[in-house]
PyMOL commands that place a pseudoatom at each C-alpha (Angstrom):
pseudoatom trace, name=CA, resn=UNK, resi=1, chain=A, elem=C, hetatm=0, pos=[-10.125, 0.012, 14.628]
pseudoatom trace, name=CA, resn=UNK, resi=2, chain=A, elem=C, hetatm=0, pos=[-7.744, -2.094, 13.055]
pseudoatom trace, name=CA, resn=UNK, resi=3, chain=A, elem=C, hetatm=0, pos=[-6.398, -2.077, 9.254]
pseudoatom trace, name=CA, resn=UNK, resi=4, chain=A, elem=C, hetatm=0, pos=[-4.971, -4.730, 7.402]
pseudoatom trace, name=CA, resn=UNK, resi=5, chain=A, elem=C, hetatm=0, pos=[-3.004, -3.112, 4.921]
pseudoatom trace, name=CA, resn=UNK, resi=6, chain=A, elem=C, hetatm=0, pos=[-2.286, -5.972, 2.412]
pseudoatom trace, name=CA, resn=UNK, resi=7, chain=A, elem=C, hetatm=0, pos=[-0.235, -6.194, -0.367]
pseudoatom trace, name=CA, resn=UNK, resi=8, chain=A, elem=C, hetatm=0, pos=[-1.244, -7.021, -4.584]
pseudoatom trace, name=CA, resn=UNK, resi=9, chain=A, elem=C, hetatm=0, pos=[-0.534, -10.892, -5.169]
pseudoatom trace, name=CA, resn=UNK, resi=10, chain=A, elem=C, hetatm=0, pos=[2.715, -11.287, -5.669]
pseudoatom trace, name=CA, resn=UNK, resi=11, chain=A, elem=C, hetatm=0, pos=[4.406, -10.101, -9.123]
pseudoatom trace, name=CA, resn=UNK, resi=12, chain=A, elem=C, hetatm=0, pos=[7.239, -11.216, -11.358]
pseudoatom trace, name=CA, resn=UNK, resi=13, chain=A, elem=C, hetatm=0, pos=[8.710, -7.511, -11.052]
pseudoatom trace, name=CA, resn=UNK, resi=14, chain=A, elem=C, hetatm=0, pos=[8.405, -7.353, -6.913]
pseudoatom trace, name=CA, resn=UNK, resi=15, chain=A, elem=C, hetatm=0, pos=[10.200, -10.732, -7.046]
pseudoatom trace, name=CA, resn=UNK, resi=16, chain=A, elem=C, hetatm=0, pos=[13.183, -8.716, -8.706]
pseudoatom trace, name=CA, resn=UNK, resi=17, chain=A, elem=C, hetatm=0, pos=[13.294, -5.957, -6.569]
pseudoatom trace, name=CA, resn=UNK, resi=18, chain=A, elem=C, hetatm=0, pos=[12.144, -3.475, -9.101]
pseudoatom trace, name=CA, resn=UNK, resi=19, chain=A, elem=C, hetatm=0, pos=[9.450, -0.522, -8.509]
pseudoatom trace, name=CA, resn=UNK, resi=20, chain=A, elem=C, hetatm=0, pos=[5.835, -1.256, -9.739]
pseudoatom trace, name=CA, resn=UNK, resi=21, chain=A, elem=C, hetatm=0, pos=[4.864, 2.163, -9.992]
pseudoatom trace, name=CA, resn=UNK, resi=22, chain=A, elem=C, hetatm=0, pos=[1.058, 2.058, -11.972]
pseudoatom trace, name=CA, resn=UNK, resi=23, chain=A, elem=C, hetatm=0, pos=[2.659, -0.570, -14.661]
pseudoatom trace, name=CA, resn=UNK, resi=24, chain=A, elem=C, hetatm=0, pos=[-0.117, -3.285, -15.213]
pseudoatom trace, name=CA, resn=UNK, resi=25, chain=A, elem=C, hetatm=0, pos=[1.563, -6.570, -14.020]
pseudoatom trace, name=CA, resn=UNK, resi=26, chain=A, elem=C, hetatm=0, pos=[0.545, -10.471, -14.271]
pseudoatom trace, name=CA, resn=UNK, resi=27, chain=A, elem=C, hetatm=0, pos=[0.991, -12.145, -11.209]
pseudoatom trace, name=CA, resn=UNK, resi=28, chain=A, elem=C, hetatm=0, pos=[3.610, -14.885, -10.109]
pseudoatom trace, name=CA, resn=UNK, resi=29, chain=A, elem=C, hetatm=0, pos=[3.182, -18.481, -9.929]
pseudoatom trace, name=CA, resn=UNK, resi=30, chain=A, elem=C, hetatm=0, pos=[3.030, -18.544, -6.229]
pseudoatom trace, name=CA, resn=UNK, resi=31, chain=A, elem=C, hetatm=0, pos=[0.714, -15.835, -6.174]
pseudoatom trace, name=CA, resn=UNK, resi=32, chain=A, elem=C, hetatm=0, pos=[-2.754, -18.549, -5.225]
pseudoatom trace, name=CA, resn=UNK, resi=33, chain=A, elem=C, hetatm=0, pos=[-0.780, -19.946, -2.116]
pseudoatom trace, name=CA, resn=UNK, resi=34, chain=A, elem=C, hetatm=0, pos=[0.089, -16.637, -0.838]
pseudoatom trace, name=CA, resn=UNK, resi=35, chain=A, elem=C, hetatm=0, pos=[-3.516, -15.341, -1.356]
pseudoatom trace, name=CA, resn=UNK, resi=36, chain=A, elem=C, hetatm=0, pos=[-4.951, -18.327, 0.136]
pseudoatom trace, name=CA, resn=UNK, resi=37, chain=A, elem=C, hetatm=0, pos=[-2.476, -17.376, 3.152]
pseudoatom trace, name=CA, resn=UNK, resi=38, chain=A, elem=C, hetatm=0, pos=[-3.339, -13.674, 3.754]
pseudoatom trace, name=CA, resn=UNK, resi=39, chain=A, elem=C, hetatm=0, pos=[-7.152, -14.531, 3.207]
pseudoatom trace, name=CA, resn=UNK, resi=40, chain=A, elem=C, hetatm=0, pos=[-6.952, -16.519, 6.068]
pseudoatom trace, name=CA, resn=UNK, resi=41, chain=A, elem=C, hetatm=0, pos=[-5.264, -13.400, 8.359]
pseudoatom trace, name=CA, resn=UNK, resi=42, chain=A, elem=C, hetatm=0, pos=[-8.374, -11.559, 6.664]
pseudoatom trace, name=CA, resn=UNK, resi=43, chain=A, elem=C, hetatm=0, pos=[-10.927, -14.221, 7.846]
pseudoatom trace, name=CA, resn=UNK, resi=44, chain=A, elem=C, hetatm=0, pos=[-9.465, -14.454, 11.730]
pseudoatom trace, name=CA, resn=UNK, resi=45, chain=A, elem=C, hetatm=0, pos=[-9.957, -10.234, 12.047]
pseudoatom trace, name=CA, resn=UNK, resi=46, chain=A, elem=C, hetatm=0, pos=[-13.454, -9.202, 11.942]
pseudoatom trace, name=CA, resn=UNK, resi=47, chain=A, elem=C, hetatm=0, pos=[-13.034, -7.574, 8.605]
pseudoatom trace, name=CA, resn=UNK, resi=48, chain=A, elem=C, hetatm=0, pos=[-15.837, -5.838, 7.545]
pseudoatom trace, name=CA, resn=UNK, resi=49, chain=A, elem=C, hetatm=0, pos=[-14.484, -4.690, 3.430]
pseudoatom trace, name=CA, resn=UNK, resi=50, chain=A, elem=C, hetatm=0, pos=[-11.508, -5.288, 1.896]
pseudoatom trace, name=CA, resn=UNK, resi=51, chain=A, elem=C, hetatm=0, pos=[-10.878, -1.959, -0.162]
pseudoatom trace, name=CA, resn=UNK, resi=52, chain=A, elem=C, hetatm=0, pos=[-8.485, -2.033, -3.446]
pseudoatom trace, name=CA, resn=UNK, resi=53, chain=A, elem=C, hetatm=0, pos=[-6.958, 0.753, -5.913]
pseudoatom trace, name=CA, resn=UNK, resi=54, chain=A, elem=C, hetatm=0, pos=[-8.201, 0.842, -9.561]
pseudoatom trace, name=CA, resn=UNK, resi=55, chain=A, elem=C, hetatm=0, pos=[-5.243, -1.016, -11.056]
pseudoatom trace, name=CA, resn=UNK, resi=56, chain=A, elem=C, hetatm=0, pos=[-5.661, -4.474, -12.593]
pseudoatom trace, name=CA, resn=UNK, resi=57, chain=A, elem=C, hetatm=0, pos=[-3.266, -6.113, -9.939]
pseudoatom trace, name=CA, resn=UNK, resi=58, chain=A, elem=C, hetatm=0, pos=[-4.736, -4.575, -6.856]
pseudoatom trace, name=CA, resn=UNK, resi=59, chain=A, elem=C, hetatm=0, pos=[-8.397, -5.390, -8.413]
pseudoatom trace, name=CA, resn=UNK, resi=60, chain=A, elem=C, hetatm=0, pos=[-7.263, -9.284, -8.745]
pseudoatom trace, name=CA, resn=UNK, resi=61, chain=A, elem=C, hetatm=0, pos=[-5.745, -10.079, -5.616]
pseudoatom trace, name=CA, resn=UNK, resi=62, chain=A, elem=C, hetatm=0, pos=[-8.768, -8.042, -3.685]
pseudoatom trace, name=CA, resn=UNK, resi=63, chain=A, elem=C, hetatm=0, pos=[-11.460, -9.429, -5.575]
pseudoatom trace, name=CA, resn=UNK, resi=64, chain=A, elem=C, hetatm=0, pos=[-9.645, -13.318, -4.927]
pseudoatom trace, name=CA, resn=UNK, resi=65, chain=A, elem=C, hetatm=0, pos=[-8.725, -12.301, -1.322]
pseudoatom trace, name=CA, resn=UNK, resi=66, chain=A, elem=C, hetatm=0, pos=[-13.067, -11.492, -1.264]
pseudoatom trace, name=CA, resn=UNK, resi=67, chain=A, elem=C, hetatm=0, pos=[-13.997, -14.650, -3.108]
pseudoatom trace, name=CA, resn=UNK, resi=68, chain=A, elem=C, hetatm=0, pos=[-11.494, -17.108, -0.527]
pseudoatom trace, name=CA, resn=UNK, resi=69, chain=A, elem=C, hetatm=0, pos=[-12.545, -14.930, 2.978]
pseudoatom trace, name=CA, resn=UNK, resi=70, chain=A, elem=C, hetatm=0, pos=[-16.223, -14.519, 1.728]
pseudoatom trace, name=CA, resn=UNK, resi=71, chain=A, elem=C, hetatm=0, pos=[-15.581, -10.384, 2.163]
pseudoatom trace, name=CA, resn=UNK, resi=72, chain=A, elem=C, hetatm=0, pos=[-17.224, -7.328, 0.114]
pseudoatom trace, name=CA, resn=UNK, resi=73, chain=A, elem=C, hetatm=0, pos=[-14.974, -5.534, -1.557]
pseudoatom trace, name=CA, resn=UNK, resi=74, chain=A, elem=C, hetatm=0, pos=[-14.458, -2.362, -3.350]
pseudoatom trace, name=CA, resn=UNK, resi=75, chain=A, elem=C, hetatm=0, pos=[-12.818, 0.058, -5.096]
pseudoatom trace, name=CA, resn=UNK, resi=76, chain=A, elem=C, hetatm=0, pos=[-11.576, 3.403, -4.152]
pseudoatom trace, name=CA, resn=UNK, resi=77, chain=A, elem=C, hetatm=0, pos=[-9.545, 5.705, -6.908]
pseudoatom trace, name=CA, resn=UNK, resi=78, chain=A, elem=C, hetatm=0, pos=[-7.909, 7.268, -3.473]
pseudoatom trace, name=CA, resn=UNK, resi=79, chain=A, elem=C, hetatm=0, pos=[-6.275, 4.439, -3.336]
pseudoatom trace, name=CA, resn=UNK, resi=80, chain=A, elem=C, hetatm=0, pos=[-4.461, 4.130, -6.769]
pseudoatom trace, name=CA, resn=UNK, resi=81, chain=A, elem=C, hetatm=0, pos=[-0.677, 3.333, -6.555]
pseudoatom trace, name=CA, resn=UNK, resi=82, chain=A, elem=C, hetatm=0, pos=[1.725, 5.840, -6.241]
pseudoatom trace, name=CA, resn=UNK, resi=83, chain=A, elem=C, hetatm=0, pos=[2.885, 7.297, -9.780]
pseudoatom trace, name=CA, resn=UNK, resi=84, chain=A, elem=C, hetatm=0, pos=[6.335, 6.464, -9.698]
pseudoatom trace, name=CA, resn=UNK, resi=85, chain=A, elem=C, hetatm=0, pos=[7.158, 8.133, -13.377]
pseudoatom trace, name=CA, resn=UNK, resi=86, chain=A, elem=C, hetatm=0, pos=[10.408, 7.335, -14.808]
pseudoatom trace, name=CA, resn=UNK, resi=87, chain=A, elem=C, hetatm=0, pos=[11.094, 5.324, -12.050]
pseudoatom trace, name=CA, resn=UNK, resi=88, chain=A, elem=C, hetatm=0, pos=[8.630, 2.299, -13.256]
pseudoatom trace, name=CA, resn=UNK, resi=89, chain=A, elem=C, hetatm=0, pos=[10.723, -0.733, -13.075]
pseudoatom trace, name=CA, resn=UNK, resi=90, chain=A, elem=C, hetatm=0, pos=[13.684, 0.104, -11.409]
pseudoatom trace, name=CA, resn=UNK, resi=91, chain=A, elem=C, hetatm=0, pos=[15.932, -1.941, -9.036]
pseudoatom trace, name=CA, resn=UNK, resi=92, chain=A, elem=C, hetatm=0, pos=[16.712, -0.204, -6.247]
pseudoatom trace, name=CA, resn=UNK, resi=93, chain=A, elem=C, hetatm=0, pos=[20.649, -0.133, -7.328]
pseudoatom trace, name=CA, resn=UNK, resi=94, chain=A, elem=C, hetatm=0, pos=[19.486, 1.372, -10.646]
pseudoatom trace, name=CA, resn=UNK, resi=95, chain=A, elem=C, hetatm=0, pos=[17.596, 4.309, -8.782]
pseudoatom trace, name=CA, resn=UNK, resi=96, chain=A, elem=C, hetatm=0, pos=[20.853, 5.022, -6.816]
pseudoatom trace, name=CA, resn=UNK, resi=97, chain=A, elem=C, hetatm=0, pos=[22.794, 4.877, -9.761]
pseudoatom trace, name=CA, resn=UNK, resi=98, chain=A, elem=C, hetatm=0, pos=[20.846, 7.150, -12.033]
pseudoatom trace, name=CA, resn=UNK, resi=99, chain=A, elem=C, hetatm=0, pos=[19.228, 9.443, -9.293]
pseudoatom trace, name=CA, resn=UNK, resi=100, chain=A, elem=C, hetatm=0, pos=[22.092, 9.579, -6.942]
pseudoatom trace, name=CA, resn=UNK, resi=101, chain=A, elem=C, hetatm=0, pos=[21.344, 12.681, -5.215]
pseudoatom trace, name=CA, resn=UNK, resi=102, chain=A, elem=C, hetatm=0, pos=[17.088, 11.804, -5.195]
pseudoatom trace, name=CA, resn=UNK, resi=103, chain=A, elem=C, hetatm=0, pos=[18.232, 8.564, -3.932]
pseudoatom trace, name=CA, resn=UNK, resi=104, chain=A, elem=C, hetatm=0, pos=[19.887, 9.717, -0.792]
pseudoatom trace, name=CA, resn=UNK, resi=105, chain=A, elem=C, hetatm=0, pos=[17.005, 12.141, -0.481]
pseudoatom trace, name=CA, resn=UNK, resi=106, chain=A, elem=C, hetatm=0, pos=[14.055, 9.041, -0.323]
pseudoatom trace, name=CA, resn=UNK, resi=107, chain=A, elem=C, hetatm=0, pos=[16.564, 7.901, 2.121]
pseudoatom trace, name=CA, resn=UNK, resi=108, chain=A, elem=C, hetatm=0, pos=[16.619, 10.510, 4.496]
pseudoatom trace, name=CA, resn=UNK, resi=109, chain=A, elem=C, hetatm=0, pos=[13.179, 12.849, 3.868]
pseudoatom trace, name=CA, resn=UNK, resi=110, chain=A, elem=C, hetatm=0, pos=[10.774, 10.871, 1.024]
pseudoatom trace, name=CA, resn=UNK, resi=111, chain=A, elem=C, hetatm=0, pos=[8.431, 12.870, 1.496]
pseudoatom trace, name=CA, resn=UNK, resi=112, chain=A, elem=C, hetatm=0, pos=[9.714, 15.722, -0.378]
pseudoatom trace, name=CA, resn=UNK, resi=113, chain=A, elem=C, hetatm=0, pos=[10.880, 13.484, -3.437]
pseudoatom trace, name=CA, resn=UNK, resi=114, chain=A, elem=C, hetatm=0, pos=[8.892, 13.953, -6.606]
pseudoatom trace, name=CA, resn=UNK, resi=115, chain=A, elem=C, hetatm=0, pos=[9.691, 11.193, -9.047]
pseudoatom trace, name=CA, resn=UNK, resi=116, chain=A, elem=C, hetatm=0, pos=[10.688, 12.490, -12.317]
pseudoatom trace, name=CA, resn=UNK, resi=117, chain=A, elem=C, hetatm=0, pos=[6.906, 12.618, -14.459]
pseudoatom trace, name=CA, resn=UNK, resi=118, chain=A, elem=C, hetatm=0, pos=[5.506, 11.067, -11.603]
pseudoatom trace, name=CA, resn=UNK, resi=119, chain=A, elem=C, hetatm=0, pos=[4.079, 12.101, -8.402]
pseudoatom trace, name=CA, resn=UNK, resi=120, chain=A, elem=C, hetatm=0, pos=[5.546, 13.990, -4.873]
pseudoatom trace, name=CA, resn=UNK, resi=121, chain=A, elem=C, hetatm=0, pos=[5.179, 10.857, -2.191]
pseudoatom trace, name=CA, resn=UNK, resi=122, chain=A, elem=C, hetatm=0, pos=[3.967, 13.399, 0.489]
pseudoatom trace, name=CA, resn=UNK, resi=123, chain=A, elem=C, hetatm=0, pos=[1.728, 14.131, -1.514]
pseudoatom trace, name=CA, resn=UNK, resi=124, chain=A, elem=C, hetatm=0, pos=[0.431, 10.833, -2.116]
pseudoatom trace, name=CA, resn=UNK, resi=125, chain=A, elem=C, hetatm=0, pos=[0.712, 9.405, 1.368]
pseudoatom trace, name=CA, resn=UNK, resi=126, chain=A, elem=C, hetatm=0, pos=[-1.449, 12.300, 1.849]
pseudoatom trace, name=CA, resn=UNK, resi=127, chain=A, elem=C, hetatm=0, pos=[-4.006, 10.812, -1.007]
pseudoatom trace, name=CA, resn=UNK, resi=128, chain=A, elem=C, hetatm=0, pos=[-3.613, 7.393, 0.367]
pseudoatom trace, name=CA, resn=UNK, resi=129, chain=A, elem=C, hetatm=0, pos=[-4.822, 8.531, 4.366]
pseudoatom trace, name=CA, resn=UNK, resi=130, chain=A, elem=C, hetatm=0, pos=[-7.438, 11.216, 2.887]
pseudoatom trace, name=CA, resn=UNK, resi=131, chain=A, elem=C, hetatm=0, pos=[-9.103, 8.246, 1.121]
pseudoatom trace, name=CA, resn=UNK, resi=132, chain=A, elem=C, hetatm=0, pos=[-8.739, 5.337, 3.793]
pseudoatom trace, name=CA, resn=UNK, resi=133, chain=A, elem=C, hetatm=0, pos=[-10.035, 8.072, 6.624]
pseudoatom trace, name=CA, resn=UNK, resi=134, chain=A, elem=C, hetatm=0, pos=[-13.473, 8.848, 4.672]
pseudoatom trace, name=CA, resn=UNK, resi=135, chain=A, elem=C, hetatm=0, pos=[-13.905, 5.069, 3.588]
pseudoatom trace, name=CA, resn=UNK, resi=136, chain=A, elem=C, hetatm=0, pos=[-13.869, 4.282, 7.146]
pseudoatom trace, name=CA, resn=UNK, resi=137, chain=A, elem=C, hetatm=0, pos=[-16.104, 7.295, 8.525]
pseudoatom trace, name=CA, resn=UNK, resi=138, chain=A, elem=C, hetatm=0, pos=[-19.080, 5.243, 10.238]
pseudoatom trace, name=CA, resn=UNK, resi=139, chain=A, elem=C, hetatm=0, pos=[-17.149, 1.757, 11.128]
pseudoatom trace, name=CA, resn=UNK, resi=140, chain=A, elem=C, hetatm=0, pos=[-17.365, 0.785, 14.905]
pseudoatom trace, name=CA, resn=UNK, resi=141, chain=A, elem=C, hetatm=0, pos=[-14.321, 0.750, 16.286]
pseudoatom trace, name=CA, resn=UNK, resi=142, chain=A, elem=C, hetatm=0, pos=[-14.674, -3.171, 16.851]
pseudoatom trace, name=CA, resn=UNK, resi=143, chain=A, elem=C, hetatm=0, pos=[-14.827, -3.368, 13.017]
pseudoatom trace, name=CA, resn=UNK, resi=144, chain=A, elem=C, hetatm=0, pos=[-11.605, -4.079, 10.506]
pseudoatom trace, name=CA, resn=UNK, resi=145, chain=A, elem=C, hetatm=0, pos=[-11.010, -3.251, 6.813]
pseudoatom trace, name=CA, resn=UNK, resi=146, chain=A, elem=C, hetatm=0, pos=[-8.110, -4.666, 4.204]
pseudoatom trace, name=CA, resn=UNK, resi=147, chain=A, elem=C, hetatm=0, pos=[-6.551, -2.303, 2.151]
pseudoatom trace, name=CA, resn=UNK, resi=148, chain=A, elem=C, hetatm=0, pos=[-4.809, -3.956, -1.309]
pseudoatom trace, name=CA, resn=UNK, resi=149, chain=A, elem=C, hetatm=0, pos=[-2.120, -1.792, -1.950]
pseudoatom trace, name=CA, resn=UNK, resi=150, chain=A, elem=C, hetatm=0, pos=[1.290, -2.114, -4.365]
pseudoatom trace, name=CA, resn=UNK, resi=151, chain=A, elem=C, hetatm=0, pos=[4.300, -1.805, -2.465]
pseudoatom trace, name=CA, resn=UNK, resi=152, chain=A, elem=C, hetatm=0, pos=[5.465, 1.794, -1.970]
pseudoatom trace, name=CA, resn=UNK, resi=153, chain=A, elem=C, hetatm=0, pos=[1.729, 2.964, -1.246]
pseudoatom trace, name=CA, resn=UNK, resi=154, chain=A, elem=C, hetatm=0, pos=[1.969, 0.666, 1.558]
pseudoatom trace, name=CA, resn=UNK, resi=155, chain=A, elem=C, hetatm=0, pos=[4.828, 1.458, 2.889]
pseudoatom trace, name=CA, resn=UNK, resi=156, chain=A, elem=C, hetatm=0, pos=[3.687, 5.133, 2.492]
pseudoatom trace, name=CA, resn=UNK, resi=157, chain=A, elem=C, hetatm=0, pos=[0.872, 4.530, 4.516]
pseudoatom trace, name=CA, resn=UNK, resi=158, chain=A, elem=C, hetatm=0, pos=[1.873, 2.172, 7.356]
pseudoatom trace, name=CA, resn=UNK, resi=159, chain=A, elem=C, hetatm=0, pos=[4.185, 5.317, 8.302]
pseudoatom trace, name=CA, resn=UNK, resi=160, chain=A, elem=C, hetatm=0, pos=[0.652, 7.833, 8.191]
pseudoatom trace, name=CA, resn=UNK, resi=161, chain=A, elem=C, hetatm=0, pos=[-0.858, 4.849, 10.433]
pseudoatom trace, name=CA, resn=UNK, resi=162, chain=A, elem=C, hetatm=0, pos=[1.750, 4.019, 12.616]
pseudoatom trace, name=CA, resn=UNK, resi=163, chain=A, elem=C, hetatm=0, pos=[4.093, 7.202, 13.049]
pseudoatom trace, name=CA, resn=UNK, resi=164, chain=A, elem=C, hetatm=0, pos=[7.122, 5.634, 12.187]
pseudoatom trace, name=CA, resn=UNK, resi=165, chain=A, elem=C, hetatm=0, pos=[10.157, 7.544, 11.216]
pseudoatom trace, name=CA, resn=UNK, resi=166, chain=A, elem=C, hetatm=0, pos=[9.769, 9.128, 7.849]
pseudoatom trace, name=CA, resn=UNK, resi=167, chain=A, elem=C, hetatm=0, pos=[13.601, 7.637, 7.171]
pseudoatom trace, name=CA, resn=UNK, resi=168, chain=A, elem=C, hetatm=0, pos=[11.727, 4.302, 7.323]
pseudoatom trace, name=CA, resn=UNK, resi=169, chain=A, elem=C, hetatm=0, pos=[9.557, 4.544, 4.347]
pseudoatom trace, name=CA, resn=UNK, resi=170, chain=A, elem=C, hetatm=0, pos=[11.848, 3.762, 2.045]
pseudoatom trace, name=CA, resn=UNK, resi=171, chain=A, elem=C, hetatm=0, pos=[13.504, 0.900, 3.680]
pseudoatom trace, name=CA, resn=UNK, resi=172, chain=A, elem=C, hetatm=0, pos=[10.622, -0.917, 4.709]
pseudoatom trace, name=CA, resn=UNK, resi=173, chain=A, elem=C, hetatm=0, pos=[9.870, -1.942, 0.966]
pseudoatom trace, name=CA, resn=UNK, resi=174, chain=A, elem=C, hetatm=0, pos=[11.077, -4.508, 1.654]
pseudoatom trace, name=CA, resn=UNK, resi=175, chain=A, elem=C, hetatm=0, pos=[8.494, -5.442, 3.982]
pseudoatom trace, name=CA, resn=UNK, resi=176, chain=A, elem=C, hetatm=0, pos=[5.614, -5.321, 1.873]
pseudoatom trace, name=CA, resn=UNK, resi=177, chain=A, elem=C, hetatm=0, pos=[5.542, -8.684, 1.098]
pseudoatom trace, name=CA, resn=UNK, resi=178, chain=A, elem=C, hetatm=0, pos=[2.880, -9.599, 3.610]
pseudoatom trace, name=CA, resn=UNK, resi=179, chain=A, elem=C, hetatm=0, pos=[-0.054, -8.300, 5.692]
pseudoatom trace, name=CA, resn=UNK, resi=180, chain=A, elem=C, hetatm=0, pos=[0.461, -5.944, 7.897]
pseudoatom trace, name=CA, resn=UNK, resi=181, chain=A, elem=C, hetatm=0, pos=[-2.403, -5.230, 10.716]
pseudoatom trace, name=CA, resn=UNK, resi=182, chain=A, elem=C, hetatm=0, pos=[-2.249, -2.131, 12.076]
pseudoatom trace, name=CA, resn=UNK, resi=183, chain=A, elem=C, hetatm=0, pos=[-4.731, -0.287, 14.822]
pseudoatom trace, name=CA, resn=UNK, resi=184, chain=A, elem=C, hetatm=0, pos=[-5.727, 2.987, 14.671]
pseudoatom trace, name=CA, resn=UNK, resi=185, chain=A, elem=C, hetatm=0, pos=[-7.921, 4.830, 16.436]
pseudoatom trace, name=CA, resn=UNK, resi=186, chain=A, elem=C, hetatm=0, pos=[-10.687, 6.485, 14.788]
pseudoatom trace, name=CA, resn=UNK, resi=187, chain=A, elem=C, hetatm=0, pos=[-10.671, 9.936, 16.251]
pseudoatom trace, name=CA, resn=UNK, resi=188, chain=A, elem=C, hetatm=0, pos=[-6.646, 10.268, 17.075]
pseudoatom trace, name=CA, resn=UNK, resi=189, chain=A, elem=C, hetatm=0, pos=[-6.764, 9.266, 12.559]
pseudoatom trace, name=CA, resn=UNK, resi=190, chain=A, elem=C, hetatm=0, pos=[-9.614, 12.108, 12.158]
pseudoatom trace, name=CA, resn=UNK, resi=191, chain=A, elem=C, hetatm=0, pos=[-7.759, 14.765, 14.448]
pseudoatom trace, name=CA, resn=UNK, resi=192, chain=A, elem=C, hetatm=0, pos=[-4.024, 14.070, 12.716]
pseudoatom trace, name=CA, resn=UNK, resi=193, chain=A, elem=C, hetatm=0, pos=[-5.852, 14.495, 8.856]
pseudoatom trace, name=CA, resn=UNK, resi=194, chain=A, elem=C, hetatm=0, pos=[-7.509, 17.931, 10.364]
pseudoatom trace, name=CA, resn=UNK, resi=195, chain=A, elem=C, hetatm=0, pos=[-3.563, 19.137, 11.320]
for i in range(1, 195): cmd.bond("trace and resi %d" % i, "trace and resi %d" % (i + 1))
show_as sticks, trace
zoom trace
């Protein structure tokens, strides 16, 4: 089965670098071409639903990413971004600065990090793969779905999906800025969740 995990439209914070956590952003000027773009990976995959988080930014971009690639779409509160606390709207050189020690931590084992009033990332990649694995339960394994997520719960789950190195989550927010197709299969997904 493959999944297309897809980032929101593209935002005037993500252009600067800085965390979205669950702040309510507009989207950029360039945000129709790049959703025109990624609607088009959508419509050469045999994508069955695009699935989206409750937030206002992952709503738009899946509901235009639907309307372009003529796709269903829906939404799944398992699939809410991660709650980045105090953390909302910082650069990355601002979290290393104030959160030294935390910083080197998301470095080096994110999944233990909680962010201060916000939420343990193991904990949410565990959130984000719970709620992908039961929307999925019944799709044939020649089937696709999108997933519209922000940034870090992305990058969260591309490492669930793919098994990279934990010490990669971080760094590869930086490459959230564009579809990402992934295959999984069904049963080795099921199995992993059970362990």
């Amino acid at each position: 089965m493959i999944v297309v995990l897809t980032p929101c439209a593209p935002s005037e914070w993500r252009a600067e670098g800085r965390l979205l956590g669950r702040v309510e952003l507009s989207v950029s000027a360039e945000a129709p071409e790049r959703l025109e773009q990624w609607a088009a990976v959508l419509k050469s995959l045999p994508v069955a639903r695009i699935y989206h988080g409750p937030d206002e930014l992952a709503t738009r971009t899946a509901r235009e990413l639907g309307k372009r690639s003529r796709i269903s779409v829906r939404k799944l509160a398992g699939l809410a971004a991660v709650d980045v606390g105090l953390w909302a709207g910082l650069s990355d050189a601002d979290l290393e600065n104030r959160f030294e020690s935390t910083y080197h931590e998301l470095l080096e084992s994110p999944f233990h990090v909680t962010a201060p009033q916000g939420e343990n990332l193991g904990e949410a990649a565990d959130r984000l793969e719970a709620a992908l694995r039961r929307a999925t339960r019944g799709l044939r394994e020649d089937e696709a779905v999108a997933v519209v997520l922000r940034p870090l719960a992305l990058s969260l789950l591309r490492q669930r999906l793919t098994g990279a190195e934990e010490t990669r989550v971080w760094e590869s927010l930086g490459e959230a800025d564009e579809p990402v197709i992934v295959e999984i299969q069904p049963a080795a997904a099921a199995r992993r969740a059970k362990s």
